[in-house]
C-alpha positions in Angstrom: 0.0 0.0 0.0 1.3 3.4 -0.7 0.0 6.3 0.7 -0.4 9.7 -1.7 -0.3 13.0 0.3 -2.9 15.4 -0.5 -2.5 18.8 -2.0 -4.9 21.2 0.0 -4.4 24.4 -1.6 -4.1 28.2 0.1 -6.3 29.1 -2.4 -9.1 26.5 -1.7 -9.0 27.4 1.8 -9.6 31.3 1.3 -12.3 30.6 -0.6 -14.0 28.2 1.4 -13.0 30.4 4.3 -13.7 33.7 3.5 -17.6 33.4 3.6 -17.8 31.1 6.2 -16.0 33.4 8.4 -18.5 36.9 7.0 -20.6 35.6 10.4 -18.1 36.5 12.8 -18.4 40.4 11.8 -22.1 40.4 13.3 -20.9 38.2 16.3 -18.2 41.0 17.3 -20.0 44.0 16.1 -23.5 43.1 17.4 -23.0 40.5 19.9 -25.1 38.4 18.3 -24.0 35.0 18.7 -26.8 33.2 16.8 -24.3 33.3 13.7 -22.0 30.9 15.4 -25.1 28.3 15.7 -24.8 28.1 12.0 -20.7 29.4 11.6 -18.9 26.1 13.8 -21.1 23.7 12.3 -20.2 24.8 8.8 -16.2 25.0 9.3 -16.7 21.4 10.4 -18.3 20.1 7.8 -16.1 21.6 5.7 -12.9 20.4 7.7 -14.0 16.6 7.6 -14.9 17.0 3.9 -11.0 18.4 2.8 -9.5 16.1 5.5 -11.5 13.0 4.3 -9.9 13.3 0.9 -7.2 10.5 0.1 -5.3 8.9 -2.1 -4.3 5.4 -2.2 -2.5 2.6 -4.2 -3.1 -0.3 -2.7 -2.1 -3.7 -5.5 -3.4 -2.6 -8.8 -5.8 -0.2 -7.7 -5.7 3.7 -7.2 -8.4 4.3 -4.4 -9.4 8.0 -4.1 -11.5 8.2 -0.8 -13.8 11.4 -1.3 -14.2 11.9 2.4 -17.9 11.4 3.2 -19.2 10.9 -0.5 -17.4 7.3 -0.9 -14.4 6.0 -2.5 -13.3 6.1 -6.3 -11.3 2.3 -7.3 -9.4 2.5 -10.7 -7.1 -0.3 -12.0 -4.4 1.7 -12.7 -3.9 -0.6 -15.6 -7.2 1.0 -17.3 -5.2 4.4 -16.6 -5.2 5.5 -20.5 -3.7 9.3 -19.6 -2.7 11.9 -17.1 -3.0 15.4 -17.8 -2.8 18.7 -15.5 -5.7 21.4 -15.4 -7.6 24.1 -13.7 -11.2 22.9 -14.1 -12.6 24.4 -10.8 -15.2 21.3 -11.1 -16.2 19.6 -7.9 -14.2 16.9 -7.0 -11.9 15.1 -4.7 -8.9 17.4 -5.1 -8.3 20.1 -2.4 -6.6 22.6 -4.4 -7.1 24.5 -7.8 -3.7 25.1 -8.9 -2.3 21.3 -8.5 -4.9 19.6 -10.2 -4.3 16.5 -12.7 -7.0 14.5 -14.5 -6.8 11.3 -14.8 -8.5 9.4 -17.9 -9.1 6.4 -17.6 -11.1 3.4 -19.2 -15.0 4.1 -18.0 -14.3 8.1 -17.8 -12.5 10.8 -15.7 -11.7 12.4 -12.6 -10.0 15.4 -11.2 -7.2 14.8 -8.1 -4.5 17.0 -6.3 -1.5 14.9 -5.3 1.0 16.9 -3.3 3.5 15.6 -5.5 3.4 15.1 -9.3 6.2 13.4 -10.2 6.0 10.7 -7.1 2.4 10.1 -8.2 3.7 10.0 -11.8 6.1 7.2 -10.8 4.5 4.9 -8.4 1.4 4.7 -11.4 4.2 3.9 -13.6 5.6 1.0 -12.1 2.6 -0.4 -12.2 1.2 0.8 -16.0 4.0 2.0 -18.0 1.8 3.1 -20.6 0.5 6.1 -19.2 0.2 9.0 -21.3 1.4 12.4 -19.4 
């Protein structure tokens, strides 16, 4: 099994941050607290949804958990090509500027490994075929 770290991008979390943390302006201007009723449950939901995100390569398989929505299995030997992109598109990759999709036999998805080339070489061992 080898474990692929997660690239969680600054920019991801400004965004995600930004109007979750507009609430706190009422909190501290008019001591209004009801904000935070609706503010710590958000940044938590939020925090289990980045933090759930993994990446996996357990045998033949690349296993992309997608924290609370399930987990993604592709034989890496279906792995047809690897490309980077921007596509802001939902999807289990934390980050918008280190984004790779990954075609493969029954479609496409969008992932963030912290490191490209590590990711590039462990899927090659395996499928030597890959298209980058």
């Amino acid at each position: 099994m080898k474990n692929i770290p997660v690239k969680i991008g600054w920019e991801t979390i400004i965004l995600i941050a930004v109007p979750l943390l507009f609430p706190l302006y009422f909190v501290f201007t008019d001591k209004d607290y009801i904000p935070l009723a609706i503010l710590i449950p958000a940044i938590i939901f939020v925090s289990i949804l980045i933090m759930g995100i993994s990446y996996r390569i357990i045998g033949n398989e690349l296993i992309i958990r997608n924290s609370i929505f399930g987990s993604t299995r592709i034989p890496i030997s279906d792995i047809r090509s690897i490309k980077r992109t921007k596509n802001p598109i939902s999807s289990p990759a934390p980050s918008i500027f280190g984004r790779i999709e990954i075609i493969y036999k029954n479609g496409s998805i969008i992932i963030s490994p912290k490191d490209f080339d590590l990711f590039k070489n462990e899927l090659l061992k395996i499928n030597p075929n890959i298209t980058f």
